[in-house]
N, C-alpha and C positions, 0 to 999 in steps of 0.2 A: 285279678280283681275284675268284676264284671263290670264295674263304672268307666273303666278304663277303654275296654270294648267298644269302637266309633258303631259297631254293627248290634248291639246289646240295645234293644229302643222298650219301650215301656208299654202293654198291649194296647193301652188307651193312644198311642203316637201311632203305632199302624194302624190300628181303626180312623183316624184321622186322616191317616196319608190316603187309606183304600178310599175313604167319603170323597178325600180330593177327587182322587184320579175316576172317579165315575163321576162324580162333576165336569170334568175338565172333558170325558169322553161324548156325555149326552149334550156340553157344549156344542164339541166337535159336530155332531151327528146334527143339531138342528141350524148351527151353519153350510153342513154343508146340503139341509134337507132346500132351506133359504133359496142358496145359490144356483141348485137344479131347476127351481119357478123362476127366474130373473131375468129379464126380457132375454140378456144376450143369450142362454141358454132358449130362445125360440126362437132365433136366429135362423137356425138351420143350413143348409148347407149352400143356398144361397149366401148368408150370412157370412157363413167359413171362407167362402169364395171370393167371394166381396173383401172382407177381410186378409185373406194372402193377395187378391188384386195389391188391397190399398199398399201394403206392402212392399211389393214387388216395387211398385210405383213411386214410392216413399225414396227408397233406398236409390232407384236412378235418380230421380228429380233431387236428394241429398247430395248424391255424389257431384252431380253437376253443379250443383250450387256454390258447393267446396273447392271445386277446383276454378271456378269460374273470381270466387274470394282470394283464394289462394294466389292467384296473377293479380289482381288488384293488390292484395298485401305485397308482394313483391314489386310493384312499380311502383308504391307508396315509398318502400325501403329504397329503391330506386333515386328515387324526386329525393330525398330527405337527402339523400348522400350528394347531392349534388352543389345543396347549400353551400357547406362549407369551402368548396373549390370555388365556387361563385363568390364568396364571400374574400377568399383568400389573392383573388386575382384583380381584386376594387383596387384602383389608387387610389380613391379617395371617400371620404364620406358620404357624398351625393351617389357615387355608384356602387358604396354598400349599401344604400337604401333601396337605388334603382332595381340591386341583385336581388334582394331579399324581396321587396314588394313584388318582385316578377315571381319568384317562388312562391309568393302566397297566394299570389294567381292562381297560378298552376293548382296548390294545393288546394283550394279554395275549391276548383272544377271538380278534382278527385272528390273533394267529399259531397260536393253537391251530387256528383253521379252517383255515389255510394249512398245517398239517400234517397235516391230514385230507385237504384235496384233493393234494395233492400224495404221498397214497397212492392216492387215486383216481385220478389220472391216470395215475400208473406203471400201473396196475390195467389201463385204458381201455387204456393202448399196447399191453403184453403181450398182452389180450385179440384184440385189432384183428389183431394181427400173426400170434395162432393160428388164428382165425377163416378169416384170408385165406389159409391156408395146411393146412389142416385137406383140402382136396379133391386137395392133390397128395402124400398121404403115401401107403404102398401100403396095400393093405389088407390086413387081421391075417389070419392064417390060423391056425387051430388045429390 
């Protein structure tokens, strides 16, 4: 039975399909005619360079970041753990207070510095990123 047939199509459904797919090609072709005029494509090899720079750059000043977080997240889980032994060794109610209020000291410093760095680093990326990118801008003219 030819109805049966998933491959048996109607010649008006492949004229349709072929109208598609040369649509879907001269799409293709004036995206990517678009994309060849687009600034970064005048970039040039300044631009390339500039570009695996900022890269390059990216990737250390991440990594340091990470690990520089990484020791703070660890002496957070540090401090946290300390609580309960602090808390477990009070005889009494005024020095589970005194224990705890001193931990939230403590934590209080942790996070105020973690909100210092974490303007530094925003700081550090922005910088990095103009830095690497500061030799392919054109130059001013008056």
């Amino acid at each position: 039975m030819p109805q049966d047939s998933p491959r048996s199509e109607s010649p008006r459904a492949e004229t349709h399909r072929a109208e598609h797919m040369r649509a879907e090609r001269s799409r293709s072709e004036r995206s990517l005619t678009a994309s060849a005029s687009s600034p970064f494509g005048e970039l040039g090899p300044r631009g390339v360079t500039a570009g695996l720079r900022l890269q390059k750059a990216m990737l250390t000043l991440f990594s340091d970041i990470g690990q520089e977080w990484f020791s703070r997240a660890t002496a957070e889980a540090e401090l946290a753990l300390k609580l309960p032994n602090k808390l477990k060794a009070a005889r009494s109610v005024p020095d589970a207070f005194s224990a705890y209020q001193e931990w939230l000291g403590e934590w209080l410093n942790m996070f105020s510095e973690d909100s210092r760095r974490l303007v530094s680093d925003s700081r550090k990326i922005v910088d990095t990123g103009v830095r690497c990118f500061a030799d392919t801008a054109p130059a001013a003219t008056s």
